[in-house]
C-alpha positions in Angstrom: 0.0 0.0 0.0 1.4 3.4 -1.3 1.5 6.4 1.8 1.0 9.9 0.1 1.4 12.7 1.8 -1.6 15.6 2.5 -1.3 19.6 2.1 0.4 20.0 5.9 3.6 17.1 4.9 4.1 18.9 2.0 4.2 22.4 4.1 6.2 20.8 6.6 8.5 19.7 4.1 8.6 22.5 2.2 9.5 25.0 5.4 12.3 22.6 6.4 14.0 22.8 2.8 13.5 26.4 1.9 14.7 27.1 5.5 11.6 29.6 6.3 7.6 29.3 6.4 6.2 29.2 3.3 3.5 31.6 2.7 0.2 29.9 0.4 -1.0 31.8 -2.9 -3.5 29.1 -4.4 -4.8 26.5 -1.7 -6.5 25.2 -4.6 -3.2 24.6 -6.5 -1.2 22.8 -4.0 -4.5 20.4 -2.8 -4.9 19.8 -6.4 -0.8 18.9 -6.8 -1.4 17.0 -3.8 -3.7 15.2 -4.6 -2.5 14.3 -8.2 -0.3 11.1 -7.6 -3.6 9.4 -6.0 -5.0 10.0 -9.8 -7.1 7.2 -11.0 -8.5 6.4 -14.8 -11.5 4.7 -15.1 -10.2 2.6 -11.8 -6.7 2.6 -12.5 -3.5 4.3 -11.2 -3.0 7.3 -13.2 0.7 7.1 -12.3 1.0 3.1 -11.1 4.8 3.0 -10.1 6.4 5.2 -7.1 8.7 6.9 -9.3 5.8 8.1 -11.3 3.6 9.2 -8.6 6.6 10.8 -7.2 7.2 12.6 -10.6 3.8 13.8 -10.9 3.9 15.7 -7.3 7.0 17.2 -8.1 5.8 18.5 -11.5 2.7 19.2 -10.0 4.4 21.6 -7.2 6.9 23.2 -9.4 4.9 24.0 -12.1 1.8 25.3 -10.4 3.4 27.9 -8.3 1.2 27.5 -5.5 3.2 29.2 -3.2 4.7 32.7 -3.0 8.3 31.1 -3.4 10.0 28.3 -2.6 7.6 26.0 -5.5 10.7 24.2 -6.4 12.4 23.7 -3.3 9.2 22.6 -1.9 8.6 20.1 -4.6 11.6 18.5 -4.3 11.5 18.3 -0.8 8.1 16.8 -1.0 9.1 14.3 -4.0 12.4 12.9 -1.2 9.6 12.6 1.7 7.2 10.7 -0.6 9.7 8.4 -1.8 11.4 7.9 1.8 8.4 7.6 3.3 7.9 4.8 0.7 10.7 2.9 1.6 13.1 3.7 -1.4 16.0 5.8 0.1 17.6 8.2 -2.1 21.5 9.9 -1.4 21.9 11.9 1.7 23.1 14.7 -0.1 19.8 16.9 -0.2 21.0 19.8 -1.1 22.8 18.4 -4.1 20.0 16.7 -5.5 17.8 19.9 -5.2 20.0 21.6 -7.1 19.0 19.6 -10.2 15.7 20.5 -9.5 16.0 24.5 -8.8 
């Protein structure tokens, strides 16, 4: 069974990797990027591996700019505590990874 995070891990998450509280511009937008790896077709996973769900949050965050700043740190921050939480562990090296994403 796949654990997804909700609108207050993502926060969380977010805070902790852009080093300050993030500030909200579009509830809608982040619930809606939030909510997108849980995406189902006609029954079926939208995005059926972990990698792909955790793909589709990141894009989801990044592109959506649902926050005031921070949309990319946040989404990569998010995308690491999906997967972690998931049990696939990625580098320690979080700022170097995030890098690639900012």
């Amino acid at each position: 069974m796949t654990d997804y995070l909700d609108r207050d891990d993502v926060l969380t998450a977010g805070s902790i990797a852009f080093g300050a509280e993030l500030t909200v511009r579009d509830y809608g937008l982040l619930d809606a990027a939030v909510a997108r790896p849980k995406a189902t077709v006609f029954g079926v996973d939208a995005y059926p591996r972990l990698w792909d769900k955790a793909g589709a949050l990141l894009q989801s965050l990044a592109r959506n700019h649902a926050l005031v700043d921070g949309n990319k740190r946040t989404a990569w921050a998010a995308a690491w505590t999906f997967l972690h939480i998931n049990g696939i562990q990625l580098a320690d090296d979080f700022e170097v990874e995030s890098r690639i994403v900012v």
